[in-house]
NUZA-790843 format. One line per 10 residues: number of its first residue (from 1); for each residue x, y, z of N, C-alpha, C. Coordinates in nm, 4 decimals. Example, Ala and Ser with C-alpha at 12.3 -4.5 7.8 and 13.67 -1.06 7.14 Angstrom:
% NUZA-790843
1> 1.3190,-0.5690,0.7800,1.2300,-0.4500,0.7800,1.3200,-0.3300,0.7800; 1.2850,-0.2250,0.7080,1.3670,-0.1060,0.7140,1.2900,0.0030,0.7870
***
This chain:
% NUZA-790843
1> 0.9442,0.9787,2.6285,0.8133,0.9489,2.5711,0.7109,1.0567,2.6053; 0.7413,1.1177,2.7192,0.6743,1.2421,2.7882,0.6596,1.2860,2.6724; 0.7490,1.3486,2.6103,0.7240,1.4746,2.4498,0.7093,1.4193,2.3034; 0.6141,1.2639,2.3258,0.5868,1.2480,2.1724,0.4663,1.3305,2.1307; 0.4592,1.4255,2.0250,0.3281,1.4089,1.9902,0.2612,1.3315,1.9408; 0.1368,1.3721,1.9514,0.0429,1.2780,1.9435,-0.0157,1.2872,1.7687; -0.0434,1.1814,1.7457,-0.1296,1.1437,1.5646,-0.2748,1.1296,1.5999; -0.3655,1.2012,1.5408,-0.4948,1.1529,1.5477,-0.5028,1.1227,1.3821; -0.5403,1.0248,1.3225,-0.5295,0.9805,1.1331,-0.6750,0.9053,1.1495; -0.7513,0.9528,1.0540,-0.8340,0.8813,0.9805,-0.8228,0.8312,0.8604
11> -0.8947,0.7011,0.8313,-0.8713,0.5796,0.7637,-1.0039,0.6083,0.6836; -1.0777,0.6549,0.5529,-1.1727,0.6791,0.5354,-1.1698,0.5008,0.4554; -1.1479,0.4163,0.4557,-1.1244,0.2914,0.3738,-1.1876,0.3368,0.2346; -1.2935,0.2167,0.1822,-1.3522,0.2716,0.0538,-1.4624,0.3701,0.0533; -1.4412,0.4643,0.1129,-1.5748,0.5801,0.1262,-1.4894,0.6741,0.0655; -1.5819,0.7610,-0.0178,-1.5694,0.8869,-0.0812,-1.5322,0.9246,-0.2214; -1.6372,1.0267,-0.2594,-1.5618,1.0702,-0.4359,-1.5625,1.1943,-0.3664; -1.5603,1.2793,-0.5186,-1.5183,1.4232,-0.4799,-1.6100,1.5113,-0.3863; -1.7452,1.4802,-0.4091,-1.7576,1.5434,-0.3234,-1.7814,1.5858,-0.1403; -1.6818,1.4427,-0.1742,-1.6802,1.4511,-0.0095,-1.5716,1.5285,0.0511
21> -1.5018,1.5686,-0.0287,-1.3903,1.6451,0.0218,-1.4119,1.8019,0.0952; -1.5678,1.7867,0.0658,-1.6288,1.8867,0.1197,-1.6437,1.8931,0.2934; -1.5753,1.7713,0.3585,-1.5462,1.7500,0.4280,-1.3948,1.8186,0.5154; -1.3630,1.8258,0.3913,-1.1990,1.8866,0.4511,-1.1978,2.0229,0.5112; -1.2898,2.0905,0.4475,-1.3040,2.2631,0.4521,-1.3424,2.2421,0.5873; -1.4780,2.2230,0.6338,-1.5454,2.2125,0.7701,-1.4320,2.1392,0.8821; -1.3182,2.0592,0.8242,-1.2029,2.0261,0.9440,-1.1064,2.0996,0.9257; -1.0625,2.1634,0.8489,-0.9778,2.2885,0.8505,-1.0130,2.4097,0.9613; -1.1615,2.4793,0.8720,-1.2280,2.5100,0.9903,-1.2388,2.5538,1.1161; -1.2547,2.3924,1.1148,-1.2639,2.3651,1.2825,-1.1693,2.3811,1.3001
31> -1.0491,2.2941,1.3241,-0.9391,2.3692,1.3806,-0.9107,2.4811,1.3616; -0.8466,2.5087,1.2749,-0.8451,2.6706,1.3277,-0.9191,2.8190,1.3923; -1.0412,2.7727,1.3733,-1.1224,2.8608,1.4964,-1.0957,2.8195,1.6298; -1.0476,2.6678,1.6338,-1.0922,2.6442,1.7712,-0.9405,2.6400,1.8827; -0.8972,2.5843,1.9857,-0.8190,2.6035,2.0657,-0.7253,2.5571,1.9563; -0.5529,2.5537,1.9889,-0.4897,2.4902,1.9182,-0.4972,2.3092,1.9344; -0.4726,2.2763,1.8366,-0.4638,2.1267,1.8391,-0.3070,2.0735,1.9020; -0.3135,1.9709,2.0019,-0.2136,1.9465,2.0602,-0.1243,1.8633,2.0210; -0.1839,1.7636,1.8700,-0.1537,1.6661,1.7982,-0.1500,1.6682,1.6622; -0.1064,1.6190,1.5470,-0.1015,1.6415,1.3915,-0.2126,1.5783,1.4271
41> -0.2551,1.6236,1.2727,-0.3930,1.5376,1.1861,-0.3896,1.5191,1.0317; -0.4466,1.4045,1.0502,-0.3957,1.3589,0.8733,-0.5282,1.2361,0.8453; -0.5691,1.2357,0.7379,-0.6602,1.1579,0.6523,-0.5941,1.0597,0.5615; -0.6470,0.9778,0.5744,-0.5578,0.8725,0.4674,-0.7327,0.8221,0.3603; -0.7889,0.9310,0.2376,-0.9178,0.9347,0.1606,-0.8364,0.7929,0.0537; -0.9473,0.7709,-0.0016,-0.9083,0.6564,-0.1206,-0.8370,0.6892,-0.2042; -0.7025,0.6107,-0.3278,-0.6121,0.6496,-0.3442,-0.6452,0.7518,-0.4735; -0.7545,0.7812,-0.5145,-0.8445,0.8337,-0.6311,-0.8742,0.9795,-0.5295; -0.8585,1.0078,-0.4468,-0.9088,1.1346,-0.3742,-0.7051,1.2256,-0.3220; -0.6451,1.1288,-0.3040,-0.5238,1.1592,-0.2518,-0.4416,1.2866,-0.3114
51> -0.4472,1.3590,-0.4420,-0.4155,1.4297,-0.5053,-0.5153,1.5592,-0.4536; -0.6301,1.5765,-0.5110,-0.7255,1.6634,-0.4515,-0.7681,1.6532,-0.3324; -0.7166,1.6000,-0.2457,-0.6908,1.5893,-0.0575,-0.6163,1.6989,-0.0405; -0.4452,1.6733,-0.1026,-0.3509,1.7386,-0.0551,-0.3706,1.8771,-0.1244; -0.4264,1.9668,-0.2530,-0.4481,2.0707,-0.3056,-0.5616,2.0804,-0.2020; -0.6704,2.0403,-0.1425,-0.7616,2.1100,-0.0293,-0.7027,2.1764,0.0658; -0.6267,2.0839,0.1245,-0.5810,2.1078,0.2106,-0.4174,2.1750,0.2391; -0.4021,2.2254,0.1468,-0.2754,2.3026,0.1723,-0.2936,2.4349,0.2646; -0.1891,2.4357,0.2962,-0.1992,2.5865,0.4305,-0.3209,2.5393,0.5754; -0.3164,2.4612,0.5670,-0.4333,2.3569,0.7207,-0.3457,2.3251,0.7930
61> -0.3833,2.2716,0.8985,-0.3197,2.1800,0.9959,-0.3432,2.0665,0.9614; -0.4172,1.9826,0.8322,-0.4589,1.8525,0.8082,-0.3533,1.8092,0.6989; -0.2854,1.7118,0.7193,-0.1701,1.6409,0.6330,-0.2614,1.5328,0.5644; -0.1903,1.4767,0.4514,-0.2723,1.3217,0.3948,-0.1855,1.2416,0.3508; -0.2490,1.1014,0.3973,-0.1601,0.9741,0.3922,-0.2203,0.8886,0.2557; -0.2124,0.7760,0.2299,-0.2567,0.6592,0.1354,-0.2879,0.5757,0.2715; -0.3859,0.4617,0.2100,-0.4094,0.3266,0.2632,-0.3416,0.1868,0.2158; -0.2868,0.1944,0.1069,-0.2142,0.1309,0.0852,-0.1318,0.1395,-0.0236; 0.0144,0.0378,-0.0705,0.0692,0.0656,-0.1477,0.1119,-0.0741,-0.2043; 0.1578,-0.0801,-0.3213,0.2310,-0.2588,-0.3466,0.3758,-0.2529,-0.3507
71> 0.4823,-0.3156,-0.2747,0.5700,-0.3464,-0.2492,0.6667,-0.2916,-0.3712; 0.6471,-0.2923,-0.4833,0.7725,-0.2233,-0.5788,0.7090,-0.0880,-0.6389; 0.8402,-0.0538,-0.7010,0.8116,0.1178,-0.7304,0.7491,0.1397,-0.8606; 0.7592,0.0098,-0.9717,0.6542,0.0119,-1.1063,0.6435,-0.1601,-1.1224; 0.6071,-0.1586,-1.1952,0.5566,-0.2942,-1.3234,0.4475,-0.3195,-1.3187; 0.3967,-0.4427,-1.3639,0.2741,-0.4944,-1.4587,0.2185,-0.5243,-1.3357; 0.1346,-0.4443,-1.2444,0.0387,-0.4818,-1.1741,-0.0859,-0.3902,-1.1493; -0.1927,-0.4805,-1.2367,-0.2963,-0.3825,-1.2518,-0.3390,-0.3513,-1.1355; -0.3911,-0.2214,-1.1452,-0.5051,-0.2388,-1.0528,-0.4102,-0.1278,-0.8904; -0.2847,-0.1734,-0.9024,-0.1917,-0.1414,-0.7468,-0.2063,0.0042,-0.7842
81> -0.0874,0.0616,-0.6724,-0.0407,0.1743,-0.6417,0.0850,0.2035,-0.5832; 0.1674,0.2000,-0.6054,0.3566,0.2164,-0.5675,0.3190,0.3303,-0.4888; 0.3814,0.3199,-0.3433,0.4671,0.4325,-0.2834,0.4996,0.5438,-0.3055; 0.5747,0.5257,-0.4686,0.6318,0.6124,-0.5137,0.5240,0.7579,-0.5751; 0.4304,0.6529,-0.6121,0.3425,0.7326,-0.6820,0.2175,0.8203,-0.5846; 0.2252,0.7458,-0.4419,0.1294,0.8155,-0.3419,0.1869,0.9532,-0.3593; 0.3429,0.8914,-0.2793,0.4661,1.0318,-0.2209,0.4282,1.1582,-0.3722; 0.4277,1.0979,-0.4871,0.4072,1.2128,-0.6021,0.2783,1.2952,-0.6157; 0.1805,1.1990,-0.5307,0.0538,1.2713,-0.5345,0.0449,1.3923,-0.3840; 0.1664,1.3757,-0.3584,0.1637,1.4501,-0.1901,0.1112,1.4068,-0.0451
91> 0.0976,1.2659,-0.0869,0.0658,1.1483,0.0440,0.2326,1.1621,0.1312; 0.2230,1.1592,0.2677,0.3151,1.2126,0.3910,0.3254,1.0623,0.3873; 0.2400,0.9818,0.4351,0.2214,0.8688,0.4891,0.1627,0.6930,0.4318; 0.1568,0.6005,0.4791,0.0781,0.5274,0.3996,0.0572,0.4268,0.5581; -0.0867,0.3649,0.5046,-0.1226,0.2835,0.5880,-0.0840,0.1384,0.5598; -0.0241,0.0915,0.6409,0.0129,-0.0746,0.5454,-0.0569,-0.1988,0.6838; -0.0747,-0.2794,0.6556,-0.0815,-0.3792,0.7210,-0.2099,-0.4152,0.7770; -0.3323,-0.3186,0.7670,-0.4363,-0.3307,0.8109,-0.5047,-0.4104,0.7992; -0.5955,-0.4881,0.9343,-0.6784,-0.6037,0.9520,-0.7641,-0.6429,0.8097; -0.8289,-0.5329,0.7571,-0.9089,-0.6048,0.6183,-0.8274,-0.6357,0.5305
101> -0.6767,-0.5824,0.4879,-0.6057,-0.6412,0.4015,-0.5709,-0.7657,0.4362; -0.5265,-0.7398,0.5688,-0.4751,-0.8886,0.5925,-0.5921,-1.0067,0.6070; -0.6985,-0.9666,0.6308,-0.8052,-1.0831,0.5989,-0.8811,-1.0665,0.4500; -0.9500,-1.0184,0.4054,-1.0010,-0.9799,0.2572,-0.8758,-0.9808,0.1799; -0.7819,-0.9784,0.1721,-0.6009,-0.9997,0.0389,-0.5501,-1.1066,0.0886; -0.5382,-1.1642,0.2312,-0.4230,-1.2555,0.2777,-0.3288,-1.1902,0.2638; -0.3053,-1.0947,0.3339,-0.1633,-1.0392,0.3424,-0.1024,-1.0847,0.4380; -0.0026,-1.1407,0.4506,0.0675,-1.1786,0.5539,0.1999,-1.0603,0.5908; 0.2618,-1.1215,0.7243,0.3526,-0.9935,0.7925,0.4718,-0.9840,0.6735; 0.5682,-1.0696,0.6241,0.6345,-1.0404,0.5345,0.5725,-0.9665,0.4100
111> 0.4756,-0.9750,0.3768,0.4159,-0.8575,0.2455,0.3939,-0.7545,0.3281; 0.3480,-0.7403,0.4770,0.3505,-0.6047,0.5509,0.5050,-0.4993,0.5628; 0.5698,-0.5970,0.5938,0.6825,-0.5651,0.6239,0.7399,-0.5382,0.4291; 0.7500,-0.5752,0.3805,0.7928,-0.4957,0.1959,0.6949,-0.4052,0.1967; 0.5713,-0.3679,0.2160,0.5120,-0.2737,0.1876,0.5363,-0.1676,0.2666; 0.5840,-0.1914,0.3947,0.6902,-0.0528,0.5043,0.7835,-0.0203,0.4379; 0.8821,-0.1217,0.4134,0.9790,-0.0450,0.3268,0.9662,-0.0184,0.1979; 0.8704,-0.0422,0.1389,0.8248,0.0698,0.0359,0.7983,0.2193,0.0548; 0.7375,0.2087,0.1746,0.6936,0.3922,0.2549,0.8344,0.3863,0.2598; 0.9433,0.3701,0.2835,1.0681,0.4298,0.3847,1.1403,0.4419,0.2450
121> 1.1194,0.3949,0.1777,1.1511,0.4078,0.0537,1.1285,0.4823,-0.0422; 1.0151,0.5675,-0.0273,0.9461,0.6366,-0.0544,0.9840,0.7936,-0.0025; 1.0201,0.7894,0.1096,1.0719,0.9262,0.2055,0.9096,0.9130,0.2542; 0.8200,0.7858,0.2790,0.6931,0.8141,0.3649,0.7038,0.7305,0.4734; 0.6100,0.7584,0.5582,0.6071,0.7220,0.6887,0.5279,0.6266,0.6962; 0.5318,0.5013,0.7588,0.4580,0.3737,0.7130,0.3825,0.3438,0.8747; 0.2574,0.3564,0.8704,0.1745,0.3401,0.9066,0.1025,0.2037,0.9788; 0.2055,0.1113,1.0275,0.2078,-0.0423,1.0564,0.0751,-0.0888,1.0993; -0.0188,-0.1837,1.0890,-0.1197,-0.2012,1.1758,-0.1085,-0.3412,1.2447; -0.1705,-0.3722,1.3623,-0.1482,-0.4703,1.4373,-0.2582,-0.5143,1.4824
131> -0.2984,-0.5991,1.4964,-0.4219,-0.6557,1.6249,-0.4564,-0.8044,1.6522; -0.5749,-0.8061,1.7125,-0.5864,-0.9918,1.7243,-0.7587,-0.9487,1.7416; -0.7653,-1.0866,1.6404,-0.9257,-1.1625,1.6272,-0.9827,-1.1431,1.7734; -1.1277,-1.1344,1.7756,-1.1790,-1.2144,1.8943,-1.1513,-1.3330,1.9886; -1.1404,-1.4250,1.8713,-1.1232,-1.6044,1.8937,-0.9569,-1.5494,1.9565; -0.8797,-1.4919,1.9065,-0.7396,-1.5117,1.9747,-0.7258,-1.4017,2.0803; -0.8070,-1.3528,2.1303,-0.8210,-1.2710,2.2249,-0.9082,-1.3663,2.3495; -1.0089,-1.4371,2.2921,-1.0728,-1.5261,2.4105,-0.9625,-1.6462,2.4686; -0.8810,-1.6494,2.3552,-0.7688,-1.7665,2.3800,-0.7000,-1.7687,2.4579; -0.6473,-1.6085,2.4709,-0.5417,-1.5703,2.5807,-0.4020,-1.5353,2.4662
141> -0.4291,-1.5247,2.3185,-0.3193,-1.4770,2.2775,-0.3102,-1.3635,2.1979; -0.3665,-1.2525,2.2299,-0.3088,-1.1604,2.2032,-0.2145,-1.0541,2.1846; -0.1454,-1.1093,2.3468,-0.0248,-1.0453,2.2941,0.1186,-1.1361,2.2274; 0.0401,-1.2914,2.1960,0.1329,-1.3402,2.1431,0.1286,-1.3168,1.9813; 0.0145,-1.3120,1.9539,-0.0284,-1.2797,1.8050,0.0335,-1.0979,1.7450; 0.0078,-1.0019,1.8377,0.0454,-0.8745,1.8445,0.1910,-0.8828,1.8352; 0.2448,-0.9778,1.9061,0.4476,-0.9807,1.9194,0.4747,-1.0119,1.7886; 0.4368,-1.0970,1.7629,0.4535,-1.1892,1.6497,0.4047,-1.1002,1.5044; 0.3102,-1.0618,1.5078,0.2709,-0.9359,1.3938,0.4028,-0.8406,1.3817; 0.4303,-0.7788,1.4954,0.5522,-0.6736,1.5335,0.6815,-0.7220,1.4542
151> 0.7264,-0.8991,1.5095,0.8487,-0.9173,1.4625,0.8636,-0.9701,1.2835; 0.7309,-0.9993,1.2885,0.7400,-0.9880,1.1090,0.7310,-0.8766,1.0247; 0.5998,-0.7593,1.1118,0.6072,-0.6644,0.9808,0.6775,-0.5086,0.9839; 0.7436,-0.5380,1.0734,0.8636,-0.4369,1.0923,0.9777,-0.4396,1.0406; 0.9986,-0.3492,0.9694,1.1545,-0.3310,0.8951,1.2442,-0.3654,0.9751; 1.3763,-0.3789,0.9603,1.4660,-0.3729,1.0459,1.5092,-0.2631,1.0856; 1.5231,-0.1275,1.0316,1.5603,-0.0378,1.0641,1.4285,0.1127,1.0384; 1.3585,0.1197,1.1799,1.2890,0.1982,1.2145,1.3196,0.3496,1.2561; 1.2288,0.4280,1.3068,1.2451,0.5468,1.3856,1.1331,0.6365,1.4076; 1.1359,0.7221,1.5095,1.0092,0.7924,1.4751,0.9125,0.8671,1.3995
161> 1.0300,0.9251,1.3040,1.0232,0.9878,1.2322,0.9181,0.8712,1.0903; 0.9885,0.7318,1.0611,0.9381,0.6843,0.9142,0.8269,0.5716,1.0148; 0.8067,0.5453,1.1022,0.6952,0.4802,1.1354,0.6322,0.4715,1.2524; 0.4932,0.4635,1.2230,0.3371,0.4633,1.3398,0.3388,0.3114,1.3378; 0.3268,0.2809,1.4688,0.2759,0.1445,1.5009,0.1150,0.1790,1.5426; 0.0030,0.1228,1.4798,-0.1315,0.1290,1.5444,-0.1738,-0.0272,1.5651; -0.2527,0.0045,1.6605,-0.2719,-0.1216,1.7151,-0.4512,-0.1012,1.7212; -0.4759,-0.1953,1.6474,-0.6294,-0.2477,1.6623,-0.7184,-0.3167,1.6265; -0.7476,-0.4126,1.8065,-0.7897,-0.4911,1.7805,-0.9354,-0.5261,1.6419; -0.8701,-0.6304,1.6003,-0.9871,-0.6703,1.5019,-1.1276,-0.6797,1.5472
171> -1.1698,-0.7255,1.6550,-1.2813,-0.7425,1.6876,-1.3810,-0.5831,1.7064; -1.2940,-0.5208,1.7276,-1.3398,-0.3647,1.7516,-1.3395,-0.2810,1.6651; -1.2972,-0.3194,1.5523,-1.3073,-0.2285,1.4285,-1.4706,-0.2557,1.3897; -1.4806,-0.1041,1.3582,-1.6721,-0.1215,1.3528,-1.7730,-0.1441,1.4286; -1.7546,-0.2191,1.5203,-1.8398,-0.3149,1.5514,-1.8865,-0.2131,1.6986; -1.8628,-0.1443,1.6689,-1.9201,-0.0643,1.8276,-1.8397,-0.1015,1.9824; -1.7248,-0.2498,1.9835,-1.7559,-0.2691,2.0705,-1.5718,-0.2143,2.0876; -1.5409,-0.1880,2.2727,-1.3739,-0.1176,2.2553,-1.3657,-0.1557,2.3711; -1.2043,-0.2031,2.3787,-1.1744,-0.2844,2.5041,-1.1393,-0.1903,2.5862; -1.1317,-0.2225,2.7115,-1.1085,-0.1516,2.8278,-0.9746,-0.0552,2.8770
181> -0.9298,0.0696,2.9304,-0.7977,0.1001,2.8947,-0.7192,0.0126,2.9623; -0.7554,-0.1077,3.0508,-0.6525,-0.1813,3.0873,-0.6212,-0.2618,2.9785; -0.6970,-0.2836,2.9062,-0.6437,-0.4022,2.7901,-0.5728,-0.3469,2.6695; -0.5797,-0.1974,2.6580,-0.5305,-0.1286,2.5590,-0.3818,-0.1119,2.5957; -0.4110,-0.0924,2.7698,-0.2654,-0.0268,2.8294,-0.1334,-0.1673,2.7945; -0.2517,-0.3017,2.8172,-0.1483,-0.3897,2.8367,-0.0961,-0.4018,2.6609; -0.1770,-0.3743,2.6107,-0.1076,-0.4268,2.4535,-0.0293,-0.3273,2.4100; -0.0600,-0.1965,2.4469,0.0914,-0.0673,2.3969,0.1874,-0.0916,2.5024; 0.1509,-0.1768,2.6132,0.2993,-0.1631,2.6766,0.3907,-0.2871,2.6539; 0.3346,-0.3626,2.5294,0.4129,-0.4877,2.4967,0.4186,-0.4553,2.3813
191> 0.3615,-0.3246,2.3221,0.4459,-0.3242,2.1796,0.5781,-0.1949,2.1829; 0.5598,-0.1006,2.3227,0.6685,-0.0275,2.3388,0.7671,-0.1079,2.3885; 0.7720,-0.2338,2.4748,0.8649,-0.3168,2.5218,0.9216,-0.3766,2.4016; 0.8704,-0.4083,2.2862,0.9114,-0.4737,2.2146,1.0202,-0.3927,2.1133; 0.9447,-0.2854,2.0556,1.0405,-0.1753,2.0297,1.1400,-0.1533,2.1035; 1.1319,-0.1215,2.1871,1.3072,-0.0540,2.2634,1.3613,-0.1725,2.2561; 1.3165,-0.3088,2.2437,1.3909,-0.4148,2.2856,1.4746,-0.4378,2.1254; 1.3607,-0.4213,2.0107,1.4735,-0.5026,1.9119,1.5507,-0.3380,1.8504; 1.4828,-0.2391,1.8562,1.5080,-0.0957,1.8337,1.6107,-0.0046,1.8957; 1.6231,-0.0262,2.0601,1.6359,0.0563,2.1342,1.6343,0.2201,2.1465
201> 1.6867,0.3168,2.1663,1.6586,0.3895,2.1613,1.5647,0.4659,2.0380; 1.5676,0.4285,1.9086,1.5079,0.4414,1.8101,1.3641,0.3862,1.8544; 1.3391,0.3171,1.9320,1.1938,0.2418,1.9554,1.1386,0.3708,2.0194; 1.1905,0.4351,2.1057,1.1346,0.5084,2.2463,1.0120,0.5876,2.2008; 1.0484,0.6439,2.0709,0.9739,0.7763,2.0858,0.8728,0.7743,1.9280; 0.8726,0.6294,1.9122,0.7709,0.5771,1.7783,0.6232,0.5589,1.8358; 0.5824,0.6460,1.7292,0.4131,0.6745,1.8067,0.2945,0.5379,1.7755; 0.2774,0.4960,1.9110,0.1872,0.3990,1.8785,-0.0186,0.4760,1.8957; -0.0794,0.4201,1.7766,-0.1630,0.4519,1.7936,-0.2896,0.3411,1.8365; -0.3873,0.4077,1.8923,-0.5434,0.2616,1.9273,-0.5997,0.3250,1.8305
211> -0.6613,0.1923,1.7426,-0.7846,0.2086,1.6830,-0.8658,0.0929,1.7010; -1.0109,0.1858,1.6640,-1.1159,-0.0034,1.6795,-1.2233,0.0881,1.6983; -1.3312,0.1347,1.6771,-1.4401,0.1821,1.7411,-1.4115,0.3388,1.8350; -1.3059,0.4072,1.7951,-1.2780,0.5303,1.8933,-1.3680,0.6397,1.8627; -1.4659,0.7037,1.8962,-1.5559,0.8109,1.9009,-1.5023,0.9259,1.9762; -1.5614,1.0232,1.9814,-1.6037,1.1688,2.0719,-1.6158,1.0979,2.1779; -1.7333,1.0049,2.2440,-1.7365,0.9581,2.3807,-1.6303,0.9435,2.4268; -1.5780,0.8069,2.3958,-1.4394,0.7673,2.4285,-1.2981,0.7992,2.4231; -1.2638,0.9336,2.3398,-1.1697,0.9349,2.3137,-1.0928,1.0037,2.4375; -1.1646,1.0560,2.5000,-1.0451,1.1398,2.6135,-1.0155,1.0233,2.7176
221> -1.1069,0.9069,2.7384,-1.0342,0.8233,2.8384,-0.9091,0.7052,2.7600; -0.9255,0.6737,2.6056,-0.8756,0.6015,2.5378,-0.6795,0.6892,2.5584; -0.6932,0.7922,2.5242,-0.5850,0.8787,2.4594,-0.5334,0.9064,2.5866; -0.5834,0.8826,2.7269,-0.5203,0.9484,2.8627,-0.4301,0.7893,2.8473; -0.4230,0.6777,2.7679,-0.3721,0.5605,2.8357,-0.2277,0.5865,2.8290; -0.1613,0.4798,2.8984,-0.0204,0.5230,2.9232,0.0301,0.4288,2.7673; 0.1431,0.4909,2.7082,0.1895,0.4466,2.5472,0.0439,0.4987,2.4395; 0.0002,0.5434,2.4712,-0.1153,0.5792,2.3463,-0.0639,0.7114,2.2913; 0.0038,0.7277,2.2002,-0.0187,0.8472,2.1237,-0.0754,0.8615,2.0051; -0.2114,0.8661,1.9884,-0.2948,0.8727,1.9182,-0.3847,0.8118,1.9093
231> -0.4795,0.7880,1.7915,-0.5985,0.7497,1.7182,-0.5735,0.7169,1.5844; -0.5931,0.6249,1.5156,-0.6519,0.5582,1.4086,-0.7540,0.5908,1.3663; -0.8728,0.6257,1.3281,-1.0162,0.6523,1.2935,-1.0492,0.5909,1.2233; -1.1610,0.5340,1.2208,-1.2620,0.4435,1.0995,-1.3402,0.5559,1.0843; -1.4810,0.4669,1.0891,-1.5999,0.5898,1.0540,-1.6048,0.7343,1.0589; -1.5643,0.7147,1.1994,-1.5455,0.8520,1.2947,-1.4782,0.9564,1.2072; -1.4122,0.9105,1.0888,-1.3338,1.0353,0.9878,-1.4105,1.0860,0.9653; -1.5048,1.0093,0.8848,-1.5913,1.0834,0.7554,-1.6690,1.1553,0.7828; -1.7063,1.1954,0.9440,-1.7695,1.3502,0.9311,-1.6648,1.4027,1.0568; -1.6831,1.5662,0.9750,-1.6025,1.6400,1.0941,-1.6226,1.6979,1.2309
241> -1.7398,1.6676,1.2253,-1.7984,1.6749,1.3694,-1.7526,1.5815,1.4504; -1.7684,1.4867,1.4223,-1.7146,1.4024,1.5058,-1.5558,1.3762,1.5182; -1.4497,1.4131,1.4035,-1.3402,1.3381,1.3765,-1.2751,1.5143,1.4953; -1.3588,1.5947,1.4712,-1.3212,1.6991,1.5691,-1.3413,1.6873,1.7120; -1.4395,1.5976,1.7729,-1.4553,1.5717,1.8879,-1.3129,1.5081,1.8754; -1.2783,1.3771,1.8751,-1.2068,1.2995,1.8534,-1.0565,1.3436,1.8918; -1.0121,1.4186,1.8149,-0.8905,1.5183,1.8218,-0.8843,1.6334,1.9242; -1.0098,1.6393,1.9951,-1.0771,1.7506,2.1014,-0.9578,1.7154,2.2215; -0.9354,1.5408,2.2289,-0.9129,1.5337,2.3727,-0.7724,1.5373,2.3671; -0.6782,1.5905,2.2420,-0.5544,1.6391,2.2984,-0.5561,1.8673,2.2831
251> -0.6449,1.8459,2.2629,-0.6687,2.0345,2.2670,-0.5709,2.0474,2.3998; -0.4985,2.1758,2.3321,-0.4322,2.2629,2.4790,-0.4952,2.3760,2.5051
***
């Protein structure tokens, strides 16, 4: 686990038209003037930006993902976006399972879990998300809610290579507020236990990421935790000043 690298990915959700991509140049940029980056970096812009993401950014150190996808590769569903069709727009990755889908859609872990193997299906890397409410965090079940997320929306057959487990808590998305690295430490070390357990060796070296509120402030004590390889980003994407602090604290 010593030699995973690390993911720093921003999630721009519904923010941005074209000309925000004016954003990409100034994180290109940056990295490359600045020390080397010790970790990939990748944007997951709205699925209307995903095409002119990946033509920005060609020849960068910045890769691009999707936020979401619908479980089959065509038919009569307005409105979706197949896998198939991210991977054609030059999306690496896709985000599936995330707290607003699963509260704003009702997505539950079995539609999480078809929409992973749609990425793997895809030849993309599926992007799992995990967390627990407030109310089930004051309860005392978070890491029963987090296990339980894990054993539904995980494929059966994983690896490091086709999937990111991120973990973050719901209550901390946005909201300014980010739990402590003991509480972070305890929830990546029950979702790496859980991996090697139904995975084994295939679990070891699958990059789990924290998201919820991660800034420039916080990020070098968040990213020192033990099982953290990486960042998730909300806000913190959409400017590069900051999404560069952010990615600062794996600089070599």
């Amino acid at each position: 686990m010593a030699g995973i690298r690390a993911l720093v990915a921003g999630n721009w959700k519904m923010y941005g038209v074209s000309d925000s991509l004016a954003m990409l140049d100034e994180l290109a940029s940056g990295l490359a003037s600045g020390p080397t980056a010790a970790c990939d970096v990748m944007l997951c812009p709205p699925s209307t930006l995903v095409a002119a993401a990946v033509a920005r950014t060609k020849d960068t150190q910045v890769s691009v993902g999707g936020q979401d996808c619908h479980a089959d590769v065509s038919g009569a569903h307005t409105g979706d976006i197949s896998a198939e069709m991210l991977a054609d727009a030059g999306a690496i990755a896709i985000i599936v399972g995330h707290s607003e889908r699963r509260a704003e859609h009702g997505e539950t872990d079995p539609q999480v879990r078809a929409k992973a193997e749609a990425a793997h299906r895809a030849g993309l890397t599926a992007i799992v998300c995990v967390g627990e409410t407030e109310a089930e965090r004051r309860a005392g079940q978070a890491v029963k809610v987090v296990s339980d997320q894990l054993d539904g929306s995980l494929p059966d057959a994983i690896n490091a290579g086709n999937t990111v487990v991120a973990y973050e808590p719901v209550w901390a998305i946005g909201s300014g507020l980010t739990p402590t690295p003991e509480d972070v430490a305890e929830i990546h070390t029950v979702i790496r236990d859980n991996l090697i357990a139904r995975y084994g060796d295939s679990g070891v070296d699958v990059r789990l990421l924290y998201g919820g509120s991660v800034k420039p402030a916080n990020a070098v004590e968040l990213m020192a935790v033990a099982n953290v390889n990486g960042a998730l980003v909300g806000g913190a994407s959409l400017k590069a000043e900051d999404f560069l602090g952010i990615i600062a604290a794996f600089r070599s």
